[in-house]
N, CA, C and O atoms as CSV, one atom per row, in Angstrom:
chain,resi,resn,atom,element,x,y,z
A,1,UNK,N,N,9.134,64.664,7.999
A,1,UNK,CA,C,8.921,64.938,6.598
A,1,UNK,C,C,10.246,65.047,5.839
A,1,UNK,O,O,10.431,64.644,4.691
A,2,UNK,N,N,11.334,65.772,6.799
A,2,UNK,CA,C,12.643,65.681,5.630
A,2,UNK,C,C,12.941,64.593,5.149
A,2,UNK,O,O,13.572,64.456,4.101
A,3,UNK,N,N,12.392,63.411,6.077
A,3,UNK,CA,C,13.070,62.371,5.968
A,3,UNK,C,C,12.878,61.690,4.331
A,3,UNK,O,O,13.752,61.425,3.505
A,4,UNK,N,N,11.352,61.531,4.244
A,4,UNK,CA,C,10.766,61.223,2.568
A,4,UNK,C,C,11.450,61.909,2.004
A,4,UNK,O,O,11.817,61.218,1.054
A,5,UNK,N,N,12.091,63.230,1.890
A,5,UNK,CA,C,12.874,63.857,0.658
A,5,UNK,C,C,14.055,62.733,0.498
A,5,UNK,O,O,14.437,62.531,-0.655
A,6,UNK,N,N,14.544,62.134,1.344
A,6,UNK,CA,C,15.597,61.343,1.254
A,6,UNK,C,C,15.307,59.741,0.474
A,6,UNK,O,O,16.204,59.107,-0.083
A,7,UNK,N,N,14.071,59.345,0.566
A,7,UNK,CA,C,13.951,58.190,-0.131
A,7,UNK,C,C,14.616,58.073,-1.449
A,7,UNK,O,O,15.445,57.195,-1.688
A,8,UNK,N,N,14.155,59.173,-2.489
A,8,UNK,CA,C,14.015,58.827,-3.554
A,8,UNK,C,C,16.018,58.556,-3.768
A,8,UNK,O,O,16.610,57.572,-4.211
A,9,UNK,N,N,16.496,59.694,-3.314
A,9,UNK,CA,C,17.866,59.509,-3.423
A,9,UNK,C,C,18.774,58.209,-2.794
A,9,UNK,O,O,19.963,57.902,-2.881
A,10,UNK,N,N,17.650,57.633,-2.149
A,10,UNK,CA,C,18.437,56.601,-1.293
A,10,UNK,C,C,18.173,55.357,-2.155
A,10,UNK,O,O,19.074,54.526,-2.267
A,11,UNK,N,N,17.078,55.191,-2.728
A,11,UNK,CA,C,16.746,54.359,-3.450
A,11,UNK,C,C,17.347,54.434,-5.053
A,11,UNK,O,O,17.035,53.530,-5.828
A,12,UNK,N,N,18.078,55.373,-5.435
A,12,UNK,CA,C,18.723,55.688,-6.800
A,12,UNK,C,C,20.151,54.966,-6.366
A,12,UNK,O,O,20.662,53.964,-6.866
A,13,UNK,N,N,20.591,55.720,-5.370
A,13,UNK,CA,C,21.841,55.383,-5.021
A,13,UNK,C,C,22.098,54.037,-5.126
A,13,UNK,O,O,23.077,53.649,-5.763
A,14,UNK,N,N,21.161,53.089,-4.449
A,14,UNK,CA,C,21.428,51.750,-4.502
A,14,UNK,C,C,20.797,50.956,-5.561
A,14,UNK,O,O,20.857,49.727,-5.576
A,15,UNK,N,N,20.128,51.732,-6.541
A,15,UNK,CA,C,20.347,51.398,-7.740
A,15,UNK,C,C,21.485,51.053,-8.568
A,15,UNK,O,O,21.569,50.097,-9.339
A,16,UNK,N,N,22.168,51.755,-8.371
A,16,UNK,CA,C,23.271,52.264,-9.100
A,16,UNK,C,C,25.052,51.841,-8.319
A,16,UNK,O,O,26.210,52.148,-8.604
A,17,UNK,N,N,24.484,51.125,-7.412
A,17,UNK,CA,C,25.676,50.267,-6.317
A,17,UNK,C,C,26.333,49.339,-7.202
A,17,UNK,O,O,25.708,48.580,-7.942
A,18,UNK,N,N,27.747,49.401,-7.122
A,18,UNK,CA,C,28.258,48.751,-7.930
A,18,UNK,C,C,29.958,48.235,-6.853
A,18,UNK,O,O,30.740,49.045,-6.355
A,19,UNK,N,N,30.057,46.814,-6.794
A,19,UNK,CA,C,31.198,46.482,-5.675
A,19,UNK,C,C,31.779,45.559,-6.053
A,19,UNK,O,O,31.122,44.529,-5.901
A,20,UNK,N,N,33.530,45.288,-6.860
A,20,UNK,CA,C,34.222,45.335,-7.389
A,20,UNK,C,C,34.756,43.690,-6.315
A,20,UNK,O,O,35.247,43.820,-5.193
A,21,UNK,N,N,34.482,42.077,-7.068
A,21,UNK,CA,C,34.196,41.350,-6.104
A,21,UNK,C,C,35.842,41.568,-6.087
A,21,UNK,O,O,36.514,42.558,-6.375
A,22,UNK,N,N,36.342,39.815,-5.486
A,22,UNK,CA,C,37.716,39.827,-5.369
A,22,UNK,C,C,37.901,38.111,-5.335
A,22,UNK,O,O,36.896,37.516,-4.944
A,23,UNK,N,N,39.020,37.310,-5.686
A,23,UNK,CA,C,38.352,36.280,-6.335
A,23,UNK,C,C,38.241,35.678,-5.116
A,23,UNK,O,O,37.525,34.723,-5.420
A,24,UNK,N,N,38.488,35.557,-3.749
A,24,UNK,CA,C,38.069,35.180,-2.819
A,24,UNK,C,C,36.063,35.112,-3.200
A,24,UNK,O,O,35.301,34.161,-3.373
A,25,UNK,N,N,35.893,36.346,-3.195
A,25,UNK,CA,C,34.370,36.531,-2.876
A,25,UNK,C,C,34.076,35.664,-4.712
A,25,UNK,O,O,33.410,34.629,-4.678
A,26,UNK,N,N,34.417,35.990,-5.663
A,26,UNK,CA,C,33.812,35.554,-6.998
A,26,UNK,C,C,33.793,34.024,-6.623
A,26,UNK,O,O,32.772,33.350,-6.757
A,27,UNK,N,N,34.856,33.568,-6.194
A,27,UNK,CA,C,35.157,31.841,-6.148
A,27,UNK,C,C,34.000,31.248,-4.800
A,27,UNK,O,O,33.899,30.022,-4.786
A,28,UNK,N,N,33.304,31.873,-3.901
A,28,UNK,CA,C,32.378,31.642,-3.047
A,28,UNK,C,C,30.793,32.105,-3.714
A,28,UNK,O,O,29.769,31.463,-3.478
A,29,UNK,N,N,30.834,33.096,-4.407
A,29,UNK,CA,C,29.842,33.112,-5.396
A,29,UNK,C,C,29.973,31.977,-6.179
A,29,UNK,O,O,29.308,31.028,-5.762
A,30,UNK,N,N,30.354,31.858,-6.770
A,30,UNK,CA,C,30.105,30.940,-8.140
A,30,UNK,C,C,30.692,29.050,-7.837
A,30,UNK,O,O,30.367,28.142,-8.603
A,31,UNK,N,N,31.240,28.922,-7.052
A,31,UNK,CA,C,31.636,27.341,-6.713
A,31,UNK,C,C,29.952,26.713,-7.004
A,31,UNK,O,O,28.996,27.401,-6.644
A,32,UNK,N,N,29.792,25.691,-7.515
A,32,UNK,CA,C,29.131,24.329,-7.227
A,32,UNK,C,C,27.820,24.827,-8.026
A,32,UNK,O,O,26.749,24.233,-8.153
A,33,UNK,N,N,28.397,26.694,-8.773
A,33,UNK,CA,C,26.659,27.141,-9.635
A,33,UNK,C,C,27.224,26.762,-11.291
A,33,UNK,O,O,28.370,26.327,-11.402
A,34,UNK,N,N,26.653,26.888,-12.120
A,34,UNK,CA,C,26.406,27.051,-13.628
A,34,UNK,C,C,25.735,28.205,-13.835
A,34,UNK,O,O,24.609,28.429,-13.391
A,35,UNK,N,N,26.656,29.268,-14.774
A,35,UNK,CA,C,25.869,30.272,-15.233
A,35,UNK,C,C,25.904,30.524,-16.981
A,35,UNK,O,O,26.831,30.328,-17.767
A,36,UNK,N,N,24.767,30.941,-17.179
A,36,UNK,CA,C,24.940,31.497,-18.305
A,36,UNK,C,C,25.279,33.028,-18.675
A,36,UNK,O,O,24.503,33.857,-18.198
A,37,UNK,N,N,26.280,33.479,-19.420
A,37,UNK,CA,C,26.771,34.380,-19.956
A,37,UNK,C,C,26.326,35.171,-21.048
A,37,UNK,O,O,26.555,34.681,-22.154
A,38,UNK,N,N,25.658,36.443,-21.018
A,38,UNK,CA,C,25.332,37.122,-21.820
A,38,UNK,C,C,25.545,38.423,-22.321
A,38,UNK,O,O,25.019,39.284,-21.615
A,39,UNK,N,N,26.116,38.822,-23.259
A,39,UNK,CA,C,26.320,40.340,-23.929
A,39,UNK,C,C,25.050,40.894,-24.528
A,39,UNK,O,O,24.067,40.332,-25.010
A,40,UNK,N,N,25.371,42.202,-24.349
A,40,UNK,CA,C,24.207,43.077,-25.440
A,40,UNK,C,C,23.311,42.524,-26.403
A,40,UNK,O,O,22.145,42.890,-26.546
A,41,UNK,N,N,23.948,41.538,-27.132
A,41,UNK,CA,C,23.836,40.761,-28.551
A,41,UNK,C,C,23.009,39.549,-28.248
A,41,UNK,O,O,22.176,39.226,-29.094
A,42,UNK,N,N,23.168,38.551,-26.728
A,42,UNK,CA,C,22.600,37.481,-26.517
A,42,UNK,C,C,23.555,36.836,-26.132
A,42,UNK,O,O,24.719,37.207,-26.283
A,43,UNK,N,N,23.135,35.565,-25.469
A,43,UNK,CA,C,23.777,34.197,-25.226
A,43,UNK,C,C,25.236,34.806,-25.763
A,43,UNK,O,O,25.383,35.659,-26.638
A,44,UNK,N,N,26.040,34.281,-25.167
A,44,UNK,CA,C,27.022,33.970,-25.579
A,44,UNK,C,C,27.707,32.500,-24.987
A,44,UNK,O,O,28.508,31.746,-25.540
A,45,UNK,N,N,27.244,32.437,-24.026
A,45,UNK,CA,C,27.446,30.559,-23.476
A,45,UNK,C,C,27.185,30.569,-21.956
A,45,UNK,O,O,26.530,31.363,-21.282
A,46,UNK,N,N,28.174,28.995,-21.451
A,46,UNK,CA,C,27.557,28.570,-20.210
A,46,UNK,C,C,28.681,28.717,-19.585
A,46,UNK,O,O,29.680,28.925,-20.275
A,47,UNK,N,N,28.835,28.634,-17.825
A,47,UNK,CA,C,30.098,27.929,-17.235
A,47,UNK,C,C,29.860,27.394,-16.606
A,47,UNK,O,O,28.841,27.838,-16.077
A,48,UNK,N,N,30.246,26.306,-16.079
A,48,UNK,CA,C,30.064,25.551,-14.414
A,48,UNK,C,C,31.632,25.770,-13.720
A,48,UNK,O,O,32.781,25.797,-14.160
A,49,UNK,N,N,31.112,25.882,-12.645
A,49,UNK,CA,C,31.979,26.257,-11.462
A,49,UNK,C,C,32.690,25.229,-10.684
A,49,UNK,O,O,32.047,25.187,-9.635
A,50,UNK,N,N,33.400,24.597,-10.620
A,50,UNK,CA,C,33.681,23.437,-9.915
A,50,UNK,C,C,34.530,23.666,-9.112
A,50,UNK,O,O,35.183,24.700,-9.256
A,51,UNK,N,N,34.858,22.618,-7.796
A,51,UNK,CA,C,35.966,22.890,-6.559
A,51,UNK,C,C,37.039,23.704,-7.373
A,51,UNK,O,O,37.004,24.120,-8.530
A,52,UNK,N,N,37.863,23.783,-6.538
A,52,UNK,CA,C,39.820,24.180,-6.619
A,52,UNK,C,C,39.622,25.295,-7.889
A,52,UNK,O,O,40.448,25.310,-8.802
A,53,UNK,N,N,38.436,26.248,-7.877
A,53,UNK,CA,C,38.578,26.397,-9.027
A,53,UNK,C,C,38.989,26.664,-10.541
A,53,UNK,O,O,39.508,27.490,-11.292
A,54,UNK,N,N,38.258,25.093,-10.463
A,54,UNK,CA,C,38.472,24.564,-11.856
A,54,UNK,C,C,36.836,24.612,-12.744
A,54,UNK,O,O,35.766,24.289,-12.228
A,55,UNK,N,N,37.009,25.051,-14.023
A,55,UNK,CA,C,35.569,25.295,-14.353
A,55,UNK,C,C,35.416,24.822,-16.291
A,55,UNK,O,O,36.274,24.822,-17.174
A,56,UNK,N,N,33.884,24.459,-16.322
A,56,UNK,CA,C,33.869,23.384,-17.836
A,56,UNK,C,C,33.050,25.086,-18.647
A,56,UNK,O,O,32.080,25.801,-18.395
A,57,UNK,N,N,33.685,25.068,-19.233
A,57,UNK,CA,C,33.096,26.187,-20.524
A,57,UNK,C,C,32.797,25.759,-21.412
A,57,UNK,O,O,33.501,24.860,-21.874
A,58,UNK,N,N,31.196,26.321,-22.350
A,58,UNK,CA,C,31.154,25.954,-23.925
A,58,UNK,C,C,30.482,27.549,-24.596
A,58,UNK,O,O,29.493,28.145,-24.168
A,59,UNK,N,N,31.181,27.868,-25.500
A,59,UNK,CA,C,30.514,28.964,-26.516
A,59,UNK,C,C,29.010,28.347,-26.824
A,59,UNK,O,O,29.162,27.246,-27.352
A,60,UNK,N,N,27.613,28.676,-26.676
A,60,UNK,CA,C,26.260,28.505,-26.616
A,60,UNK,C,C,26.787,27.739,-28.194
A,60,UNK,O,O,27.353,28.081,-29.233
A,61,UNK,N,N,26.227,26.598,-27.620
A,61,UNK,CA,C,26.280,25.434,-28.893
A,61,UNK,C,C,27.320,24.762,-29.128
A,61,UNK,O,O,26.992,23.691,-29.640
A,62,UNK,N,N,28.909,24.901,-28.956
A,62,UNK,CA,C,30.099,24.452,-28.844
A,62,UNK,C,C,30.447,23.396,-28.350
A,62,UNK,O,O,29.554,22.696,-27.873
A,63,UNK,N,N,31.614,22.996,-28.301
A,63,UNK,CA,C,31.696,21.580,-27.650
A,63,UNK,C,C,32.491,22.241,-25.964
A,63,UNK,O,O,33.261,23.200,-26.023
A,64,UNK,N,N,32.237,21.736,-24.931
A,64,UNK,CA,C,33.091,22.030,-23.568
A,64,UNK,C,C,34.672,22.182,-23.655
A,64,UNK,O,O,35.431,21.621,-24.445
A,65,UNK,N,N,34.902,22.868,-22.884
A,65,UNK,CA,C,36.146,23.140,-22.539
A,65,UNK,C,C,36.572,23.229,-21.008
A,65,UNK,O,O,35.862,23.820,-20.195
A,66,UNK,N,N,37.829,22.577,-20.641
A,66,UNK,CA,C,37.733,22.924,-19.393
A,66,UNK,C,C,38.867,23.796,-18.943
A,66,UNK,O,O,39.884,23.671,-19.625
A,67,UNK,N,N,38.924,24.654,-17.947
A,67,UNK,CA,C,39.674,25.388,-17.393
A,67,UNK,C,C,40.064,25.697,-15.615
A,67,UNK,O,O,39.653,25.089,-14.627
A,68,UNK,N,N,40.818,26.639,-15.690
A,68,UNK,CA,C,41.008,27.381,-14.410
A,68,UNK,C,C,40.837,28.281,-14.550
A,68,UNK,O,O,40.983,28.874,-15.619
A,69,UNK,N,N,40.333,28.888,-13.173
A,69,UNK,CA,C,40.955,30.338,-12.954
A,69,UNK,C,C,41.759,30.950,-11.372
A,69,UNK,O,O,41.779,30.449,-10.248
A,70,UNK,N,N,42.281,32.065,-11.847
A,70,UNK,CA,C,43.225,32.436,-10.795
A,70,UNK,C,C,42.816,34.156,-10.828
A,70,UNK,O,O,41.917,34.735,-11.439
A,71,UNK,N,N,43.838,34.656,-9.939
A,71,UNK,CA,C,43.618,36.211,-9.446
A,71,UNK,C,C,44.920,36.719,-10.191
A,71,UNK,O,O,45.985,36.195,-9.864
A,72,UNK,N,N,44.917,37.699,-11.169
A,72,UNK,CA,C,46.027,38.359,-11.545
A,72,UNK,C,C,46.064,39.953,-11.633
A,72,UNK,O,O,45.470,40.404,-12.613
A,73,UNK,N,N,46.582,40.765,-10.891
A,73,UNK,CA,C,46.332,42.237,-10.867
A,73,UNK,C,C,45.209,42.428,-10.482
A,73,UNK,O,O,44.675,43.108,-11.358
A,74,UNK,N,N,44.292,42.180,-9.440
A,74,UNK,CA,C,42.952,42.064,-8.629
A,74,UNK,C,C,42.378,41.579,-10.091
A,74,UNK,O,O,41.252,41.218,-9.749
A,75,UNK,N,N,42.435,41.389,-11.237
A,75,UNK,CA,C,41.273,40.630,-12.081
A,75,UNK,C,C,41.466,38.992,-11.906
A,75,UNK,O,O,42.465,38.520,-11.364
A,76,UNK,N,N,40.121,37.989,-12.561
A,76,UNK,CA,C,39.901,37.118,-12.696
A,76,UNK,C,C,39.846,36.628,-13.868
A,76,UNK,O,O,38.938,36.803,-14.681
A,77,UNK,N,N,41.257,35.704,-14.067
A,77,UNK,CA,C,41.889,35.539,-15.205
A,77,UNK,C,C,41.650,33.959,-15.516
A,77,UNK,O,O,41.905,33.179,-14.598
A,78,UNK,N,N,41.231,33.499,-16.610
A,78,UNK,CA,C,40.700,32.478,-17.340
A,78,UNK,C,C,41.894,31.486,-17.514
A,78,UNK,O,O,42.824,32.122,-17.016
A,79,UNK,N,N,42.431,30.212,-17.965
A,79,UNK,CA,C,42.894,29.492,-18.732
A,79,UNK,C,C,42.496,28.492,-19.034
A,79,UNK,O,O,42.188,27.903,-17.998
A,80,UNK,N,N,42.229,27.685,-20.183
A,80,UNK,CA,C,41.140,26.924,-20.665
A,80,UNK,C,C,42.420,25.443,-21.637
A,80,UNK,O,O,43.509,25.762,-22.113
A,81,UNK,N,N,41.963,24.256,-21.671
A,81,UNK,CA,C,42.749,23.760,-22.068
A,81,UNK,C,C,41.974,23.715,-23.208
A,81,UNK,O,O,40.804,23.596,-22.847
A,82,UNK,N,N,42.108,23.774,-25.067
A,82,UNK,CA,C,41.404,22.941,-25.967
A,82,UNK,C,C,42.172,21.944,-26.541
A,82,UNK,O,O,43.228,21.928,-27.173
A,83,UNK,N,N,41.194,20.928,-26.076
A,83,UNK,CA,C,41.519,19.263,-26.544
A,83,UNK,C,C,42.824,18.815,-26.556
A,83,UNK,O,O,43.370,18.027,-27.328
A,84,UNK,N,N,43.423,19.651,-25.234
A,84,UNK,CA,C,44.447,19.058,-24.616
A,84,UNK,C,C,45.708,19.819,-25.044
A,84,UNK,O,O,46.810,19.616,-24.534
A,85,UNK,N,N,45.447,20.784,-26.099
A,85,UNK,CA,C,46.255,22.225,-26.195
A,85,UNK,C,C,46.073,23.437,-24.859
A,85,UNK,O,O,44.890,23.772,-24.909
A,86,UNK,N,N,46.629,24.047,-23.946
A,86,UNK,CA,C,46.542,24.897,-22.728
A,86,UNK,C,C,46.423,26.298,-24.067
A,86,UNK,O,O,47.230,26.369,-24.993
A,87,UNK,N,N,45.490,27.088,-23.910
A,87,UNK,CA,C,45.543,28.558,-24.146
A,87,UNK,C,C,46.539,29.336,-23.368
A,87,UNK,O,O,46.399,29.816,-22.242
A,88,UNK,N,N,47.503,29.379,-24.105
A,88,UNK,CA,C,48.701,30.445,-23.134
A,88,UNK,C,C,48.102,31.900,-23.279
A,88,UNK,O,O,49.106,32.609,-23.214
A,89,UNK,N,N,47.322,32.491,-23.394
A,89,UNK,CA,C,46.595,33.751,-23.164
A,89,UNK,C,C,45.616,33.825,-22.460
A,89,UNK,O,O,44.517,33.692,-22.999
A,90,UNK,N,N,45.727,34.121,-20.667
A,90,UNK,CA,C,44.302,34.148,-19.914
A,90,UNK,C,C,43.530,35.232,-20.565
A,90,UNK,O,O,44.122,36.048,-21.272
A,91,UNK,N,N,42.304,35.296,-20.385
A,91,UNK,CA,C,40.912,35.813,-20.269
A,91,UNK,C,C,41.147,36.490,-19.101
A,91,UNK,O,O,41.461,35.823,-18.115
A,92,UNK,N,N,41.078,37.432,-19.032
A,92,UNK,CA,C,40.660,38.518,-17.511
A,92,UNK,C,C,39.364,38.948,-17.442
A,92,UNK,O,O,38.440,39.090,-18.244
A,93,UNK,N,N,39.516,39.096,-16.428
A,93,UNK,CA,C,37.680,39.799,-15.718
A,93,UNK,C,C,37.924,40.792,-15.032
A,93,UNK,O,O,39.024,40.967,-14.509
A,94,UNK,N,N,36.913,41.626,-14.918
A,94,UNK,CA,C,36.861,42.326,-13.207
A,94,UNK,C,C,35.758,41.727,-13.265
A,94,UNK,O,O,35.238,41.389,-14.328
A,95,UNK,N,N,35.224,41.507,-12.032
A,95,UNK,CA,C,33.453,41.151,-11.726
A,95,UNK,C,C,33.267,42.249,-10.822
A,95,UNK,O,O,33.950,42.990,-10.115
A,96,UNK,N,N,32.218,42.082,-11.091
A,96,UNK,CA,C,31.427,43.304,-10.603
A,96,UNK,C,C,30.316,42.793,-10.519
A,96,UNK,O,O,29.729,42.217,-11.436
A,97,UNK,N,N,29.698,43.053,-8.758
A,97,UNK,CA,C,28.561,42.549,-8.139
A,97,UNK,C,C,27.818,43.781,-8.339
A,97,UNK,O,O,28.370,44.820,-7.973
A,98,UNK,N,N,26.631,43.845,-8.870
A,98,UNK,CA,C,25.876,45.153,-8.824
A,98,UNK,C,C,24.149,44.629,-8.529
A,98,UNK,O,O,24.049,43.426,-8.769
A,99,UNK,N,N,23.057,45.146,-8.157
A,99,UNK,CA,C,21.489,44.872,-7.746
A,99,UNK,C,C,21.100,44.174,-8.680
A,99,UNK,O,O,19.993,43.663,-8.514
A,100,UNK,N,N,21.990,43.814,-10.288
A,100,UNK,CA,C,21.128,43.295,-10.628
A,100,UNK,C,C,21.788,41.937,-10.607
A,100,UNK,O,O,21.345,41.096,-11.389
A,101,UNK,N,N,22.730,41.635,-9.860
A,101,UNK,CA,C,24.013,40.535,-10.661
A,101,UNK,C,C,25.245,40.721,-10.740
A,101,UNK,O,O,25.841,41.762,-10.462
A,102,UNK,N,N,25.814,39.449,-11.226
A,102,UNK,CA,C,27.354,39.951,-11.179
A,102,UNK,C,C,27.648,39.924,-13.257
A,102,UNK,O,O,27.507,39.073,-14.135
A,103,UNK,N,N,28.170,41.598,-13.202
A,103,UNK,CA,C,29.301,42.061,-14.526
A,103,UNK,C,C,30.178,41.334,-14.475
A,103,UNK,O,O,30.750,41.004,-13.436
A,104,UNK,N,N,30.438,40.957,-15.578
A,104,UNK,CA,C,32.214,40.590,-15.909
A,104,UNK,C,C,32.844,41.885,-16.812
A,104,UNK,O,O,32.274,41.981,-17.900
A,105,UNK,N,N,33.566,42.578,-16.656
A,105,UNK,CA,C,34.539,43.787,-17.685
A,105,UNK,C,C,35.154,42.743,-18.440
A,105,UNK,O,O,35.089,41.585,-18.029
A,106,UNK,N,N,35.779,43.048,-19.564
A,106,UNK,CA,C,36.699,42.306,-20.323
A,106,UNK,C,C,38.214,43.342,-19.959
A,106,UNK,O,O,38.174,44.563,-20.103
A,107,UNK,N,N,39.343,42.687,-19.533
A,107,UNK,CA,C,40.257,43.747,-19.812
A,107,UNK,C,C,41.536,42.729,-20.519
A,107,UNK,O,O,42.192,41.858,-19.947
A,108,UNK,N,N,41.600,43.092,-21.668
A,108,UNK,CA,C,42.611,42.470,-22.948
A,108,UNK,C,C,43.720,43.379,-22.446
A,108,UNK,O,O,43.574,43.924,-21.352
A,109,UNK,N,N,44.939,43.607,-23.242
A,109,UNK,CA,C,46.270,43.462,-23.459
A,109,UNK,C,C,46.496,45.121,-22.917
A,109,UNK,O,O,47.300,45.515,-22.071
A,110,UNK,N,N,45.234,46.139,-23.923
A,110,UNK,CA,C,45.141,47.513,-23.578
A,110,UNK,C,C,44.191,48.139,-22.120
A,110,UNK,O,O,44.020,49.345,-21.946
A,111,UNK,N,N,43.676,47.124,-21.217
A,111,UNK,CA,C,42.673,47.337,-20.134
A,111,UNK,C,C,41.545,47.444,-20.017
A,111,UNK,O,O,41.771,46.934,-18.920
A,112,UNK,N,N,40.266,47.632,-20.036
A,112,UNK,CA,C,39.554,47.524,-20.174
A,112,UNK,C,C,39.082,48.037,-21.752
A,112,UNK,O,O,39.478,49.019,-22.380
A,113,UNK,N,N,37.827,46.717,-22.241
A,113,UNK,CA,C,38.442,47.723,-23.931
A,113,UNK,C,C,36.381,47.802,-24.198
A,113,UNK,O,O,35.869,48.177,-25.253
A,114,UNK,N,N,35.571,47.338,-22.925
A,114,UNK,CA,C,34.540,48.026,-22.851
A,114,UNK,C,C,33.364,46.854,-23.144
A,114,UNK,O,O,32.169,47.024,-23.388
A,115,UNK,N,N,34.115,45.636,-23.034
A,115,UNK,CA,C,33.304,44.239,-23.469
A,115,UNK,C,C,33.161,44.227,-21.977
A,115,UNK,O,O,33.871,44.557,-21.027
A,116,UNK,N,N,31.384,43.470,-22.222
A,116,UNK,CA,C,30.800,43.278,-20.868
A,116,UNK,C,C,29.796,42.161,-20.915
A,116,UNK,O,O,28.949,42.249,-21.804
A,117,UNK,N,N,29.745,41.077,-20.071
A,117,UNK,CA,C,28.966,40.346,-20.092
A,117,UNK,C,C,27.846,39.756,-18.544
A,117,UNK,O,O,28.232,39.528,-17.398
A,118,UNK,N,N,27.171,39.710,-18.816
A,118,UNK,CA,C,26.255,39.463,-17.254
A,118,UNK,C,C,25.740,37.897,-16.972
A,118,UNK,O,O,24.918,37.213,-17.582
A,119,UNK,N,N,26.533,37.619,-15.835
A,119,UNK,CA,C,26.469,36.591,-15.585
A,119,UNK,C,C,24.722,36.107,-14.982
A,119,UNK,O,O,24.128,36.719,-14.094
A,120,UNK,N,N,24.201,34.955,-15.690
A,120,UNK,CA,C,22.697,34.631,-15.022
A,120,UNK,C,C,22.840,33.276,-14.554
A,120,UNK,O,O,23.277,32.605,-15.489
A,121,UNK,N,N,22.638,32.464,-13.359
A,121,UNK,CA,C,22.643,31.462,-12.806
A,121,UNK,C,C,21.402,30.924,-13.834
A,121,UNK,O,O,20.346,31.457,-14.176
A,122,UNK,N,N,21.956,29.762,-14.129
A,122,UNK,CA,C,20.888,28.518,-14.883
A,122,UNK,C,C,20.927,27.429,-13.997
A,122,UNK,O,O,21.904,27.222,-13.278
A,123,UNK,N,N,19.471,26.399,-14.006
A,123,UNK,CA,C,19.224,25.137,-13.633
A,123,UNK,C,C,19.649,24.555,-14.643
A,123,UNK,O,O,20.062,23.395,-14.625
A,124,UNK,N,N,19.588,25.496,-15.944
A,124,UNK,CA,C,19.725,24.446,-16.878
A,124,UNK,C,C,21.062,23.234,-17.228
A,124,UNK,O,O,22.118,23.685,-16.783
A,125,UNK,N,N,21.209,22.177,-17.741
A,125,UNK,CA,C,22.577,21.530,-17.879
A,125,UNK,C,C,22.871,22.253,-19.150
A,125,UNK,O,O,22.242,23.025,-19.873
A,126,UNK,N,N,24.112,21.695,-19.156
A,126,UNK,CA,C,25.132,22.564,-19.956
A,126,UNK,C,C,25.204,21.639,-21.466
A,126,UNK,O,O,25.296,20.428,-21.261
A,127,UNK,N,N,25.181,21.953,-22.590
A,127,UNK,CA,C,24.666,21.372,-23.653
A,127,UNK,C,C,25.937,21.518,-24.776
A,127,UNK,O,O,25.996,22.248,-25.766
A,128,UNK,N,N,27.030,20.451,-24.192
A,128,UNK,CA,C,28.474,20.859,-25.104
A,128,UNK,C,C,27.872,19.400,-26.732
A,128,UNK,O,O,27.349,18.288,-26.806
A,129,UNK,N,N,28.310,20.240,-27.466
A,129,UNK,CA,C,28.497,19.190,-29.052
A,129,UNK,C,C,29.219,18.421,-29.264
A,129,UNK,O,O,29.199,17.837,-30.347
């Protein structure tokens, strides 16, 4: 019988599991998928994942962009070329694998500044303008 007292807590706990990937593990997650990206607000766009990674981005409705990413200070840091201009300012991440999915944190110039987006695997193709 003690044991049932323990469910409910065991089952909260891993609710609430949260494991901080590393881009080893993000770059084996996400190679060869397309996900869509979403904040509080909605859509915010797509990515596809490609070898060496290298990956095609569009803001939901936008035209594609393509990029890299790399590991900088354990985050997962963006660089995107537009139309053949390089963005000299990466994009950082932490990801974060949690029960429901993988978080992305935003961490800009000051560290984490509380932007969050949840990554959802799509079949769908990617729909650049």
């Amino acid at each position: 019988m003690k044991y049932l007292t323990l469910i409910p807590f065991l089952i909260a706990t891993s609710a609430t599991s949260e494991t901080e990937m590393s881009i080893d593990e993000f770059e084996r997650h996400a190679t060869g998928r397309t996900f869509d990206f979403y904040s509080p607000q909605g859509l915010v766009g797509t990515e596809r994942y490609l070898p060496d990674r290298q990956v095609e981005w569009a803001f939901d409705g936008q035209k594609c962009v393509f990029g890299e990413y790399f590991e900088w200070n354990g985050l997962v840091c963006f660089s995107y070329s537009y139309y053949g201009e390089v963005d000299n300012k990466p994009q950082c991440w932490r990801m974060v694998r949690t029960t429901d999915g993988v978080v992305a944190q935003f961490y800009g110039d000051q560290g984490f500044d509380g932007s969050v987006q949840y990554m959802r695997p799509t079949t769908r193709e990617m729909t650049c303008t």
